[in-house]
FILO-197345 format. One line per 2 residues: number of its first residue (from 1); for each residue z, x, y of C-alpha. Coordinates in nm, 2 decimals, m for minus. Example, Ala and Ser with C-alpha at 12.3 -4.5 7.8 and 13.67 -1.06 7.14 Angstrom:
residues 2
1 = 0.78,1.23,m0.45; 0.71,1.37,m0.11
//
This chain:
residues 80
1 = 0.92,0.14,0.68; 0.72,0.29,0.38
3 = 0.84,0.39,0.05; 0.71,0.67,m0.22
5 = 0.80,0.81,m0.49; 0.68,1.21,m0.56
7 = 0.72,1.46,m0.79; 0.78,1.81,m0.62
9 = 0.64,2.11,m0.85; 0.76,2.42,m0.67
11 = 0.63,2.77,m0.75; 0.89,3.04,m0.77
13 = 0.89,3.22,m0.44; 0.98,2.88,m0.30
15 = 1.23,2.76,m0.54; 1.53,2.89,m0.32
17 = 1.37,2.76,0.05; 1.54,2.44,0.18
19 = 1.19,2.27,0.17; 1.32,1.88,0.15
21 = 1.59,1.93,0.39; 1.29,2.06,0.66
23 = 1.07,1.78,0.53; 1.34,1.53,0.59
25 = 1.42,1.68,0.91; 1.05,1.77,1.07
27 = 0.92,1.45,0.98; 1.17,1.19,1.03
29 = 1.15,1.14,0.62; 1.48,1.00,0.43
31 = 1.46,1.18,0.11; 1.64,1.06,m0.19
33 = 1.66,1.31,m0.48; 1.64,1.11,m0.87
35 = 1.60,1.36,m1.05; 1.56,1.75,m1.08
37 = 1.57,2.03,m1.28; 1.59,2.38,m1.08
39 = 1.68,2.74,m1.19; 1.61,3.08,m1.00
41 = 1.23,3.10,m1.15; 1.09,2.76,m1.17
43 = 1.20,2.40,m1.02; 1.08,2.05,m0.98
45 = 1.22,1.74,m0.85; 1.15,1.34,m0.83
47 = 1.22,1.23,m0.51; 1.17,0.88,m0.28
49 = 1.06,0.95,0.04; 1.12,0.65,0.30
51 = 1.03,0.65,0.66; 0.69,0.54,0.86
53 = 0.39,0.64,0.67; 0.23,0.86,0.91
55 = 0.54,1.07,0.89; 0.53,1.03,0.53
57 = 0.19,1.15,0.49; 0.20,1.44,0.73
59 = 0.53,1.56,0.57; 0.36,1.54,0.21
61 = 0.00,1.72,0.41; 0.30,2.02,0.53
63 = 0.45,2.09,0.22; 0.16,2.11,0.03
65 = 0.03,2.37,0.26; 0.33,2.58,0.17
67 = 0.23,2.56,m0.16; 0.41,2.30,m0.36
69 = 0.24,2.08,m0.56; 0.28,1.68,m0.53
71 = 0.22,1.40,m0.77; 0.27,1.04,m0.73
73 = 0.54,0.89,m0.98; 0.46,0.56,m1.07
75 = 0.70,0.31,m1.25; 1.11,0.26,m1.20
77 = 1.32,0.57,m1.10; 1.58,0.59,m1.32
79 = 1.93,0.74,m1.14; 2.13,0.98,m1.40
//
């Protein structure tokens, strides 16, 4: 099992999809939100993704194709 820690930038057409739930659920990914801020225009979100890293990377591959943009977080997650 393989863990990483992402930060989610969505544009606003996507705000309102259920994008990590299909990630989670397509790819076999646990993901764990830390942290987000999300209105009806703009949204991002720090999430840790855990499952097998082939899943991992094809789920991050996916949702960047549908046009949200992904960053590594690196450091401590702080929960709050």
């Amino acid at each position: 099992m393989s863990r990483r820690q992402v930060m989610f930038t969505f544009p606003q057409e996507l705000v309102t999809e259920p994008l990590i739930f299909d990630l989670g659920r397509q790819f076999n990914v646990v993901t764990s939100i830390r942290r987000a801020d999300v209105s009806e225009n703009k949204g991002w979100v720090v999430l840790e993704l855990e499952g097998n890293e082939g899943d991992i990377e094809q789920g991050l591959a996916w949702i960047s194709g549908k046009g949200v943009r992904v960053d590594p977080v690196d450091g401590d997650i702080v929960e709050g």
